[in-house]
N, CA, C and O atoms as a GROMACS GRO file, in nm:
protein
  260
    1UNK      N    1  -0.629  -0.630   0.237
    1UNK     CA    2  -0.644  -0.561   0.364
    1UNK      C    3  -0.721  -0.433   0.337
    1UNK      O    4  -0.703  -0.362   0.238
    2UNK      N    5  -0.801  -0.411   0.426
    2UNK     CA    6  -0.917  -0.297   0.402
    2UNK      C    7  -0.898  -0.204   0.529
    2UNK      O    8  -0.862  -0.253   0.636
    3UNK      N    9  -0.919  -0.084   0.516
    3UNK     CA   10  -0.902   0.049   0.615
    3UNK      C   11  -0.943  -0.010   0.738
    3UNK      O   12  -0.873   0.007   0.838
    4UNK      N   13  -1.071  -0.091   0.746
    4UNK     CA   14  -1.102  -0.119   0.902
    4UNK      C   15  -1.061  -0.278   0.974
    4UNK      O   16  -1.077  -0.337   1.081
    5UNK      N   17  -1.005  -0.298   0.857
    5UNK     CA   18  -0.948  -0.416   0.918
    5UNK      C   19  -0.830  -0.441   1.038
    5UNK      O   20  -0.729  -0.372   1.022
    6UNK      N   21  -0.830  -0.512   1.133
    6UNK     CA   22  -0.668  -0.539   1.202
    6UNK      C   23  -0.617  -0.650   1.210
    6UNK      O   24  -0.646  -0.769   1.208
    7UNK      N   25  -0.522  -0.574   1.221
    7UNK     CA   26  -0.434  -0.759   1.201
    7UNK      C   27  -0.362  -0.742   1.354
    7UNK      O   28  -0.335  -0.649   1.430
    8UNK      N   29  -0.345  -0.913   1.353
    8UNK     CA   30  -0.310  -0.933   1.518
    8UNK      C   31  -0.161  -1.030   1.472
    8UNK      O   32  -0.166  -1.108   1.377
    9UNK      N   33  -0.058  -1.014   1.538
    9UNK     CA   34   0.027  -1.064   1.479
    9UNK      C   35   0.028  -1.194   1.628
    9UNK      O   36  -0.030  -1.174   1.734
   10UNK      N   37   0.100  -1.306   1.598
   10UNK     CA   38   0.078  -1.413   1.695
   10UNK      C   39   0.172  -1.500   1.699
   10UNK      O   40   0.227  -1.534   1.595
   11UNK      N   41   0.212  -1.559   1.838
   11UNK     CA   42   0.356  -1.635   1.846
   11UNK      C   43   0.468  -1.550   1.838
   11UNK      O   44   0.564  -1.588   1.770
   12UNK      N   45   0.475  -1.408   1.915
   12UNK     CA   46   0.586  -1.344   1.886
   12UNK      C   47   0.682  -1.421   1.994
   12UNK      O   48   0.803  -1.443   1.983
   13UNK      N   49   0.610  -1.450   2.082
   13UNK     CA   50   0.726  -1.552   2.187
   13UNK      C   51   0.841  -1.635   2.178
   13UNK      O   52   0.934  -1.652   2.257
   14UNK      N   53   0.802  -1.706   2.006
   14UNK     CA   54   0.892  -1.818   1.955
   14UNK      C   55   0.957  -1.723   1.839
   14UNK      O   56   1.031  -1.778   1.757
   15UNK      N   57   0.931  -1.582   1.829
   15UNK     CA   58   1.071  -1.543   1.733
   15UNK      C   59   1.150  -1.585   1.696
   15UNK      O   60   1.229  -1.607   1.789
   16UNK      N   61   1.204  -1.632   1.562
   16UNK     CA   62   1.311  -1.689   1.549
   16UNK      C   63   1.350  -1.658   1.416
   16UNK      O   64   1.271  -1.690   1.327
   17UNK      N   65   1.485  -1.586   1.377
   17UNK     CA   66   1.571  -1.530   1.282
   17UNK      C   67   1.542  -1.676   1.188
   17UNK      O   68   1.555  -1.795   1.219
   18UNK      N   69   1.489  -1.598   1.037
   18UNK     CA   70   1.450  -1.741   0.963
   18UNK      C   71   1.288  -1.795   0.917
   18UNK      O   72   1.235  -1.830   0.812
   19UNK      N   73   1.254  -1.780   1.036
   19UNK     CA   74   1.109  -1.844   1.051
   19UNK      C   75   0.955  -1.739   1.030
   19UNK      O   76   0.920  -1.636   1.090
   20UNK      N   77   0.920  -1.780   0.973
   20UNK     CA   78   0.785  -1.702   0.913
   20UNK      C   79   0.752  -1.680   1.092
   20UNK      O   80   0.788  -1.737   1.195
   21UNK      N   81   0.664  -1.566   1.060
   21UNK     CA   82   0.576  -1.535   1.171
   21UNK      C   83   0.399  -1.553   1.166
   21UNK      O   84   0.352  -1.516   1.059
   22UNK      N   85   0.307  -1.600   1.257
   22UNK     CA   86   0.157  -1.590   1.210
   22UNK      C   87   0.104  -1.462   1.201
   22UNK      O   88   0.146  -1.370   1.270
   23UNK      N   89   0.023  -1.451   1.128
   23UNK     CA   90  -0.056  -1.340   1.143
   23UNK      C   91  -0.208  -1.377   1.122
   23UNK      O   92  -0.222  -1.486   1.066
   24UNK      N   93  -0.318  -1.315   1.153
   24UNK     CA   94  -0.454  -1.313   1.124
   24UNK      C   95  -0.461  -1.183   1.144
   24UNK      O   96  -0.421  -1.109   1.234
   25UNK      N   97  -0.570  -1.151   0.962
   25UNK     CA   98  -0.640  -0.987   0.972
   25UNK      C   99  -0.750  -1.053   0.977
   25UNK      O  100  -0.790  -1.152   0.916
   26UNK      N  101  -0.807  -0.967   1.082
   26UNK     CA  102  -0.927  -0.990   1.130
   26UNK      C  103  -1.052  -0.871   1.052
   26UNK      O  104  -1.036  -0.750   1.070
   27UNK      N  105  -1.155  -0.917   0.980
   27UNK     CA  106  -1.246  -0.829   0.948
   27UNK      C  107  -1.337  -0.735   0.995
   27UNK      O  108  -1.333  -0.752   1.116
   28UNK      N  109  -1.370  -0.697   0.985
   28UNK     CA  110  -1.469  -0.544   1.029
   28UNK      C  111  -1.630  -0.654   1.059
   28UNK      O  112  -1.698  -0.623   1.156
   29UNK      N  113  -1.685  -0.797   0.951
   29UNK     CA  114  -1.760  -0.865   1.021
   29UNK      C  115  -1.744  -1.020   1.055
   29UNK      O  116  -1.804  -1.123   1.026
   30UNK      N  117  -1.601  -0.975   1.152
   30UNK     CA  118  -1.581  -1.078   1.223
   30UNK      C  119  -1.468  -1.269   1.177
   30UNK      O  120  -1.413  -1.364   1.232
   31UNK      N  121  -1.503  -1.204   1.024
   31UNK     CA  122  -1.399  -1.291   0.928
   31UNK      C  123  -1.278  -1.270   0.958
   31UNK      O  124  -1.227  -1.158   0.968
   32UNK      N  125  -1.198  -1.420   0.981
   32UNK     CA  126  -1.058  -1.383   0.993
   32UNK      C  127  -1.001  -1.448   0.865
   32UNK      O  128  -1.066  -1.518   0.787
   33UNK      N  129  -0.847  -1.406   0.852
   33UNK     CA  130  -0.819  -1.447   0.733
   33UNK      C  131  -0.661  -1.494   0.779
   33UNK      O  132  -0.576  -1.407   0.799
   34UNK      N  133  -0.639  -1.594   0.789
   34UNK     CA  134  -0.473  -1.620   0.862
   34UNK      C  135  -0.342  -1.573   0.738
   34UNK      O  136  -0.352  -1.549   0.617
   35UNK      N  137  -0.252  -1.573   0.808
   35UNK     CA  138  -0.135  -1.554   0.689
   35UNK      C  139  -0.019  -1.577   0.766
   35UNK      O  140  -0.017  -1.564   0.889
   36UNK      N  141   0.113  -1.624   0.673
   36UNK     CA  142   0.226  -1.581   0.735
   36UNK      C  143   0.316  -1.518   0.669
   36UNK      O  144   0.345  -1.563   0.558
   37UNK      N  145   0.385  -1.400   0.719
   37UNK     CA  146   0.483  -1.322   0.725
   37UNK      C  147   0.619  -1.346   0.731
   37UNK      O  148   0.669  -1.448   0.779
   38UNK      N  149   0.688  -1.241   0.677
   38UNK     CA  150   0.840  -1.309   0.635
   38UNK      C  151   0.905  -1.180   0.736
   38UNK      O  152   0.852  -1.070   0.756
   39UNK      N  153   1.019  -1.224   0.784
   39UNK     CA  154   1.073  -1.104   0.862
   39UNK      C  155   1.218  -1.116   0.888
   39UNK      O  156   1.254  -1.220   0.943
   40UNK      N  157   1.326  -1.011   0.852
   40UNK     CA  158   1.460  -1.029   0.858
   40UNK      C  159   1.534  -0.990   0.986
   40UNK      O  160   1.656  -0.990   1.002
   41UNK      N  161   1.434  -0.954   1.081
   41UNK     CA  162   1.514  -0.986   1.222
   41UNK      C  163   1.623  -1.095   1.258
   41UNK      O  164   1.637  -1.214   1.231
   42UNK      N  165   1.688  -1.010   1.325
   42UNK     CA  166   1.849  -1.100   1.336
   42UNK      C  167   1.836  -1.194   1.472
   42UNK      O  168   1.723  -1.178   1.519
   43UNK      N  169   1.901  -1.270   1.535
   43UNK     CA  170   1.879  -1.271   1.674
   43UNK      C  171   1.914  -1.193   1.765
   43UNK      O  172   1.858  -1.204   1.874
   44UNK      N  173   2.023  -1.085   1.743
   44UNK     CA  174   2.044  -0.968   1.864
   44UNK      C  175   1.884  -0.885   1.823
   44UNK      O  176   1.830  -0.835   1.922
   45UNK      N  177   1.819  -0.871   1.708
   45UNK     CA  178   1.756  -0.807   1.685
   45UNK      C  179   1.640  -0.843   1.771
   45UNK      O  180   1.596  -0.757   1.848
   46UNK      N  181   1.571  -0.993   1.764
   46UNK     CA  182   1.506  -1.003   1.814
   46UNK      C  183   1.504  -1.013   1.987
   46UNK      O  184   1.408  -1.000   2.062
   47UNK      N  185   1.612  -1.036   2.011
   47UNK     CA  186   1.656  -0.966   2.187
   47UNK      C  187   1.654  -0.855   2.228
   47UNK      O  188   1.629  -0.830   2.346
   48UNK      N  189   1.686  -0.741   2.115
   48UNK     CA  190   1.595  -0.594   2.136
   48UNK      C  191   1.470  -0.561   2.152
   48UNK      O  192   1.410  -0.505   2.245
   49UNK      N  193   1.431  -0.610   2.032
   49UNK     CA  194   1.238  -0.696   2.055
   49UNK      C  195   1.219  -0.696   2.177
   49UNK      O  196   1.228  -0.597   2.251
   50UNK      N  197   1.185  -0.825   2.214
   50UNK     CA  198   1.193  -0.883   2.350
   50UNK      C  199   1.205  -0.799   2.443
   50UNK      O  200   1.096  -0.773   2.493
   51UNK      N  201   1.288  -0.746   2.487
   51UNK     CA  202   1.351  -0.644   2.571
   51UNK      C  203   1.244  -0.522   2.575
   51UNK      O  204   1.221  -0.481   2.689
   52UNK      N  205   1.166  -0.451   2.458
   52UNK     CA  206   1.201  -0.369   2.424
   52UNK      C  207   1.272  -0.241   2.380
   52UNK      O  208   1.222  -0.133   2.348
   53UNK      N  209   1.379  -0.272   2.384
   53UNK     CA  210   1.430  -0.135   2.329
   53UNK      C  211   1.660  -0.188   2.310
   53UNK      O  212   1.742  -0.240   2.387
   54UNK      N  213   1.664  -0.152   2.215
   54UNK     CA  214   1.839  -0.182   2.224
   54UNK      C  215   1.921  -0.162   2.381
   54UNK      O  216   2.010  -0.232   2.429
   55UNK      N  217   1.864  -0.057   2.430
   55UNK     CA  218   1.924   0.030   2.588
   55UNK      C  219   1.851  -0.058   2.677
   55UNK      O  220   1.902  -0.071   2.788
   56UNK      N  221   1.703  -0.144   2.646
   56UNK     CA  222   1.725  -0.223   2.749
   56UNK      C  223   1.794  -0.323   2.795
   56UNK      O  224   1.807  -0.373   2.906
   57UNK      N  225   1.854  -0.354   2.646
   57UNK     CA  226   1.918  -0.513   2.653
   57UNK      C  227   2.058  -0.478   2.732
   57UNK      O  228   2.077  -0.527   2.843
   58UNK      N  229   2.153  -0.392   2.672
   58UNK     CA  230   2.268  -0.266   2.695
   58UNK      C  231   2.264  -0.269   2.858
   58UNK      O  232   2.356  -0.315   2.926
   59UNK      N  233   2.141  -0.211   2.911
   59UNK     CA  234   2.096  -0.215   3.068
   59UNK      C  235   2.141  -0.315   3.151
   59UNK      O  236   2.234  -0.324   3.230
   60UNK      N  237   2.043  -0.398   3.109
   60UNK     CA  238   2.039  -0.595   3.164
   60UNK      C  239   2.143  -0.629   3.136
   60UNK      O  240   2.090  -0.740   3.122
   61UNK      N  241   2.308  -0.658   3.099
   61UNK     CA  242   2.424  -0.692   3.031
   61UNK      C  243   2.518  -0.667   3.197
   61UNK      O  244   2.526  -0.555   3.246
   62UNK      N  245   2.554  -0.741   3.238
   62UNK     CA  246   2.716  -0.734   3.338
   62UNK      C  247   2.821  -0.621   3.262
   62UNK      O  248   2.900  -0.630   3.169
   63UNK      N  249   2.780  -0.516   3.351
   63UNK     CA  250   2.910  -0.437   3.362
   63UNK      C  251   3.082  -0.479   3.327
   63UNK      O  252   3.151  -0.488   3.428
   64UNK      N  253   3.119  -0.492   3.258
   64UNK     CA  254   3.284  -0.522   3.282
   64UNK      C  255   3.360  -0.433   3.329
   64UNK      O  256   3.360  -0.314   3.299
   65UNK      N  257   3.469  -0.521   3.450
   65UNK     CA  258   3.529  -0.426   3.562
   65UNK      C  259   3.637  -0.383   3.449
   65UNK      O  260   3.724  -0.300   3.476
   0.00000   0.00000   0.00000
């Protein structure tokens, strides 16, 4: 990976505690280079994800009377 390079991460939709994630760094001329990524997100974790933020999920949750 080089200073002007970016990487686009892909399929965050199918998150799943376990499962590699895609990635492609994309080059400065236009070369992409695919890869996959390892990631220890939990599944509440990745429902924070999603959500963005822990307080949104917390938010969205039924009150108990």
């Amino acid at each position: 990976i080089q200073e002007k390079d970016r990487i686009s991460i892909t399929g965050l939709a199918n998150l799943t505690p376990g499962k590699p994630v895609d990635a492609v760094i994309v080059h400065p001329d236009g070369t992409r280079s695919p890869m996959q990524l390892k990631h220890t997100m939990n599944r509440e974790q990745i429902e924070w994800f999603k959500a963005g933020a822990a307080l949104n999920v917390l938010r969205m949750r039924p009150k108990s009377a």
